[in-house]
Every structure is written in structure tokens, then in C-alpha cells.
Backbone as JSON Lines, residues from 0, in Angstrom:
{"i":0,"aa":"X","n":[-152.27,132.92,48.31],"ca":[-151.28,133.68,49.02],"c":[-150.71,132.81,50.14]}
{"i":1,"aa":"X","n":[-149.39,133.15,50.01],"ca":[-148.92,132.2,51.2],"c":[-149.01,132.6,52.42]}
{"i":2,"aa":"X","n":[-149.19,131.64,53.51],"ca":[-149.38,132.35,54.85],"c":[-148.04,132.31,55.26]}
{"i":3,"aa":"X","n":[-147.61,133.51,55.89],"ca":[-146.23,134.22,56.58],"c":[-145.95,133.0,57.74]}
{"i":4,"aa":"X","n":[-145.37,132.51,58.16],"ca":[-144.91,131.68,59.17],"c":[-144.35,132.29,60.52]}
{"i":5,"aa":"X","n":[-144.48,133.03,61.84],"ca":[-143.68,133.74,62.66],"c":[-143.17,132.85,63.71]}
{"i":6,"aa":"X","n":[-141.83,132.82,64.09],"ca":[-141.49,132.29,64.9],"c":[-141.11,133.35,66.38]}
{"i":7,"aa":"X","n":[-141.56,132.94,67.53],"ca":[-140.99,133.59,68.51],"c":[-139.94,133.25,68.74]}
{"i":8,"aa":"X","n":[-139.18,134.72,69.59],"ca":[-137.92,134.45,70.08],"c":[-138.18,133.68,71.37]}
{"i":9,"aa":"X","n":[-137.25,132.6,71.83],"ca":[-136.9,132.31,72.96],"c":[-136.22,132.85,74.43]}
{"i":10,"aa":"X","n":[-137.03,132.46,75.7],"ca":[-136.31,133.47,76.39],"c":[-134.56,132.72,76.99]}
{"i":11,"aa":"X","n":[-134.76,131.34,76.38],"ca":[-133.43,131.01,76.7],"c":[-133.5,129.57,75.88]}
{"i":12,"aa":"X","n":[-132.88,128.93,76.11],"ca":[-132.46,127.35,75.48],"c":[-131.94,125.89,76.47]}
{"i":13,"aa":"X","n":[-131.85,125.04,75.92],"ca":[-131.78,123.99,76.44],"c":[-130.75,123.32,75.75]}
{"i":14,"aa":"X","n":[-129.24,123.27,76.12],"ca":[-128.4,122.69,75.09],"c":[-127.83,120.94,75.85]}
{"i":15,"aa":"X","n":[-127.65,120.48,74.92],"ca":[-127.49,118.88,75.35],"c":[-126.23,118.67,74.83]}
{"i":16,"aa":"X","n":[-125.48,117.84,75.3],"ca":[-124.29,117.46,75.07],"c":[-124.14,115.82,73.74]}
{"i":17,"aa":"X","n":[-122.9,115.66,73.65],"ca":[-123.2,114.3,73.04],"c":[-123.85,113.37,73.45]}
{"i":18,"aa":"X","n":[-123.95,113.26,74.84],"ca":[-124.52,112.38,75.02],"c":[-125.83,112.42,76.04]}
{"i":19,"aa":"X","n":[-126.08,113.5,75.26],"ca":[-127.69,113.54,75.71],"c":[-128.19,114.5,76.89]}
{"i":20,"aa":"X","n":[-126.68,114.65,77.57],"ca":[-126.71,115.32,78.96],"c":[-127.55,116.48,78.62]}
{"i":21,"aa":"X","n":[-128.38,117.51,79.39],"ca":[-128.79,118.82,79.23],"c":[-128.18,119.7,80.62]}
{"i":22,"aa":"X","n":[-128.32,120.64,80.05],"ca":[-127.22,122.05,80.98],"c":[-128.67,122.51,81.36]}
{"i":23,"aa":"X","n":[-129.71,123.06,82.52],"ca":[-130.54,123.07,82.6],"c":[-130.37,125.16,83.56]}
{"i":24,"aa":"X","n":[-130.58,125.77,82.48],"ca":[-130.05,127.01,82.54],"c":[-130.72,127.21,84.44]}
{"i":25,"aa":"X","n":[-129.79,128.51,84.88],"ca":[-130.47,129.06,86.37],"c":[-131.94,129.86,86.16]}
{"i":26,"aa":"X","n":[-132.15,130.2,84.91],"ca":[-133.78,130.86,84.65],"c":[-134.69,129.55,85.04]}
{"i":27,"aa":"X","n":[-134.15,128.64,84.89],"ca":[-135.37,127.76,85.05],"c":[-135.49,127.37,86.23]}
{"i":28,"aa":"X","n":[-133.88,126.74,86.41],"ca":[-134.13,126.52,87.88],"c":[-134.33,127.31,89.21]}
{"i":29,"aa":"X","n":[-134.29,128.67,89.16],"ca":[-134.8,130.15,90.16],"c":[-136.81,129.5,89.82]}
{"i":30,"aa":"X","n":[-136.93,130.0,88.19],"ca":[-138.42,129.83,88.19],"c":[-139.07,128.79,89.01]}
{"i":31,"aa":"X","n":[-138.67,127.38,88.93],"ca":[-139.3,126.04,89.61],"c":[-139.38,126.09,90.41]}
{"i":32,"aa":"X","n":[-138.52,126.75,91.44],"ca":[-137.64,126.46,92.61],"c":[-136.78,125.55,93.02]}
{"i":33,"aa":"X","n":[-135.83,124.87,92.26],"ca":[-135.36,123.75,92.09],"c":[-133.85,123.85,92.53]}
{"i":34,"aa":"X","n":[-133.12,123.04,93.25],"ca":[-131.83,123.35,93.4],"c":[-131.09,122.07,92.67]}
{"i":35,"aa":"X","n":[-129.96,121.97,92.39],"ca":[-129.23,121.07,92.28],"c":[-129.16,119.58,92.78]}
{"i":36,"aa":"X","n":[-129.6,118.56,92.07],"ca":[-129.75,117.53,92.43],"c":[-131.49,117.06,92.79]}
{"i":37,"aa":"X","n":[-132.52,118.45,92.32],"ca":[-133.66,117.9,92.47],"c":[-134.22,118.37,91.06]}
{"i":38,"aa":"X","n":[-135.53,117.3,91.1],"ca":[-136.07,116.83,89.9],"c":[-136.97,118.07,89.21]}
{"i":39,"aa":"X","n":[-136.97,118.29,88.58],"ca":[-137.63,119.24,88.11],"c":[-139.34,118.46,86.98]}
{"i":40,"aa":"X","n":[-140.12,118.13,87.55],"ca":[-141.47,117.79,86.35],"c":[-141.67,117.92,85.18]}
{"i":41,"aa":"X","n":[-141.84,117.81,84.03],"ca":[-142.38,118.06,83.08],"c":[-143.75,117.47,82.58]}
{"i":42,"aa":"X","n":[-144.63,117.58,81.44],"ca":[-145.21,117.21,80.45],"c":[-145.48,117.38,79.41]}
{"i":43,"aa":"X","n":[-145.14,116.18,78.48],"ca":[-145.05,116.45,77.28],"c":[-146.35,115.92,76.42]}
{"i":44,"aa":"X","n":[-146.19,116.63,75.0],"ca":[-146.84,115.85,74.34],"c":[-146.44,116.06,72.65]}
{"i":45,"aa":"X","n":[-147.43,115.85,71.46],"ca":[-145.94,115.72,70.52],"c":[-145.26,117.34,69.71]}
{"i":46,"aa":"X","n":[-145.76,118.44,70.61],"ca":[-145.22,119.67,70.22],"c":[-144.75,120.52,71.28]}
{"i":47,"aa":"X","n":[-144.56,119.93,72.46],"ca":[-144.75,121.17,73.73],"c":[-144.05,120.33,74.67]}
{"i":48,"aa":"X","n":[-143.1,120.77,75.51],"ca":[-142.8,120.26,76.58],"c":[-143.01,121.33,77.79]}
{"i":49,"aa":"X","n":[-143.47,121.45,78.98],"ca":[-143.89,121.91,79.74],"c":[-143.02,121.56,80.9]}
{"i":50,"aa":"X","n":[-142.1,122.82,81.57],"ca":[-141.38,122.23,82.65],"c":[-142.12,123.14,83.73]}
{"i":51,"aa":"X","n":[-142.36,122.63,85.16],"ca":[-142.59,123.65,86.03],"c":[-142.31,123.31,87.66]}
{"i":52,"aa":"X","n":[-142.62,123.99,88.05],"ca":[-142.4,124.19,89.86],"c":[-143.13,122.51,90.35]}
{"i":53,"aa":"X","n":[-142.72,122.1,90.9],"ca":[-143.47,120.62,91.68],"c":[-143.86,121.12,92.85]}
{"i":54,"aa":"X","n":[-143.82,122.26,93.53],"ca":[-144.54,122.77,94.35],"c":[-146.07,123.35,94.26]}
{"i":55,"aa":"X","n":[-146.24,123.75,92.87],"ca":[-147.67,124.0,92.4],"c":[-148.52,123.17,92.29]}
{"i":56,"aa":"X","n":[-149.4,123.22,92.7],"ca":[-150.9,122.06,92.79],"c":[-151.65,122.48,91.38]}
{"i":57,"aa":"X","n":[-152.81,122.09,90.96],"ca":[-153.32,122.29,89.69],"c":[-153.36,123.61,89.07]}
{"i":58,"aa":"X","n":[-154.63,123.64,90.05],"ca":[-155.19,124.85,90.3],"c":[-153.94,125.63,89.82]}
{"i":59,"aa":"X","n":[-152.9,126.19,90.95],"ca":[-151.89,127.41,90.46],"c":[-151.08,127.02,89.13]}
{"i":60,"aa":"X","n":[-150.81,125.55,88.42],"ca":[-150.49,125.61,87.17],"c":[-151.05,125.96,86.45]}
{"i":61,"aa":"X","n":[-152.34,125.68,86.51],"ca":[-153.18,126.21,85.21],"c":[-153.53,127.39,85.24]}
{"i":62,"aa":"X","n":[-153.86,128.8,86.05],"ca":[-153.32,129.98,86.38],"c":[-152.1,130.1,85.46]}
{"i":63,"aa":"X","n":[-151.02,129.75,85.99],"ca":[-149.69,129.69,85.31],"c":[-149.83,129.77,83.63]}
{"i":64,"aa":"X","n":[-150.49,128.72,83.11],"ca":[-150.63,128.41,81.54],"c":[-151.59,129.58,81.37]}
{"i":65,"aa":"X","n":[-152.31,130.03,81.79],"ca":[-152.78,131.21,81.51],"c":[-152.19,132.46,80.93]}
{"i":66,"aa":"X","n":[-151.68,132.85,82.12],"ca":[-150.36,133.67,82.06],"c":[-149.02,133.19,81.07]}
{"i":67,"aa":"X","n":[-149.11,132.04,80.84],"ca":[-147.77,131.79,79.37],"c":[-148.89,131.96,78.36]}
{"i":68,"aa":"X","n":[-150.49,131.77,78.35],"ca":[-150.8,131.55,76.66],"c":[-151.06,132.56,76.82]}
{"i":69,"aa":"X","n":[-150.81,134.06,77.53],"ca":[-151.11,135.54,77.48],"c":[-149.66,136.04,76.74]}
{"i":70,"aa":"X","n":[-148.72,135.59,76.98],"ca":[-147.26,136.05,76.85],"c":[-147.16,135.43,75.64]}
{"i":71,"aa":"X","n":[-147.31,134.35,75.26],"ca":[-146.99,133.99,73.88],"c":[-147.72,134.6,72.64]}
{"i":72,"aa":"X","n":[-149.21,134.94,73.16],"ca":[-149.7,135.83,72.21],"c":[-149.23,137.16,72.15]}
{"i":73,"aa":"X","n":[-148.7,137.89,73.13],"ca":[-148.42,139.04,72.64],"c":[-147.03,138.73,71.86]}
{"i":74,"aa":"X","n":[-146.11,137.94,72.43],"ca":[-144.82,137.72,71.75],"c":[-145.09,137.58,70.4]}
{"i":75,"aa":"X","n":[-146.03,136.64,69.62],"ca":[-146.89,136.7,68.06],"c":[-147.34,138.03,67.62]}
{"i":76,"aa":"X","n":[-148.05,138.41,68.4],"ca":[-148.48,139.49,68.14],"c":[-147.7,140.76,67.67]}
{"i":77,"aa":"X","n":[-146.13,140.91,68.17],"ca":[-145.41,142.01,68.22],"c":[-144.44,141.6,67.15]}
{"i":78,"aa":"X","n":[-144.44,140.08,66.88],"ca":[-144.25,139.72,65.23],"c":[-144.6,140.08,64.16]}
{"i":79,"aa":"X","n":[-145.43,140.05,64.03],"ca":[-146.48,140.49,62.75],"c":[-146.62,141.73,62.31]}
{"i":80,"aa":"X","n":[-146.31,142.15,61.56],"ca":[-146.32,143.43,60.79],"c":[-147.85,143.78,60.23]}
């Protein structure tokens, strides 16, 4: 039997231009706290990119990832029939 594949919806997107530029929506930048002209962090690795606040120390990121791997499971969860 094949296994069903579910994709979640996104709560927004990341669109890039020809040349690579990205439009870096105001959801993200309100979330980070980030204004115009400052850097916003990430980490990646080869399935996940992770953007967040540079004001958070470990400790409150990983709290944070908590709270996203709580939200992504229910988002799966409310997939599945």
C-alpha cells in the first residue's frame, strides 16, 4: 500500500526575483524583530532553513522550536483523514 504523502500549507512564502533578490514578507520581519536594512540569522541544513529573532539567546530558541515542532504536528495532523 502506498503511503499518502501530506503536505502542509504555508503560512506565507519567500519569492525571489531573477536575480536572486528575495522580498522578505512583514510576517517575518514583525516576528524577528527586524527592520529594514538589518540582518535577519538563519540556519540551514539540507531540508530546513530556519530564520529567527537575533535577539534570542539559545535557551529561548529552542523553546521557540518547540513551539514550531508543536504547530507543525498539529498542521499534519489536521491533514490526514
Amino acid at each position: 500500500m502506498e503511503e499518502k504523502q501530506t503536505r502542509i500549507r504555508p503560512v506565507g512564502t519567500i519569492k525571489l526575483t531573477k536575480t536572486s533578490k528575495a522580498h522578505i514578507p512583514e510576517l517575518i520581519r514583525r516576528e524577528t524583530e527586524t527592520q529594514p536594512g538589518e540582518e535577519i540569522p538563519f540556519v540551514i541544513n539540507a531540508a530546513t532553513v530556519l530564520l529567527y529573532n537575533p535577539k534570542l539567546d539559545l535557551e529561548q530558541l529552542l523553546a521557540s522550536l518547540e513551539v514550531l515542532k508543536q504547530d507543525l504536528k498539529l498542521r499534519f495532523k489536521e491533514k490526514t483523514p
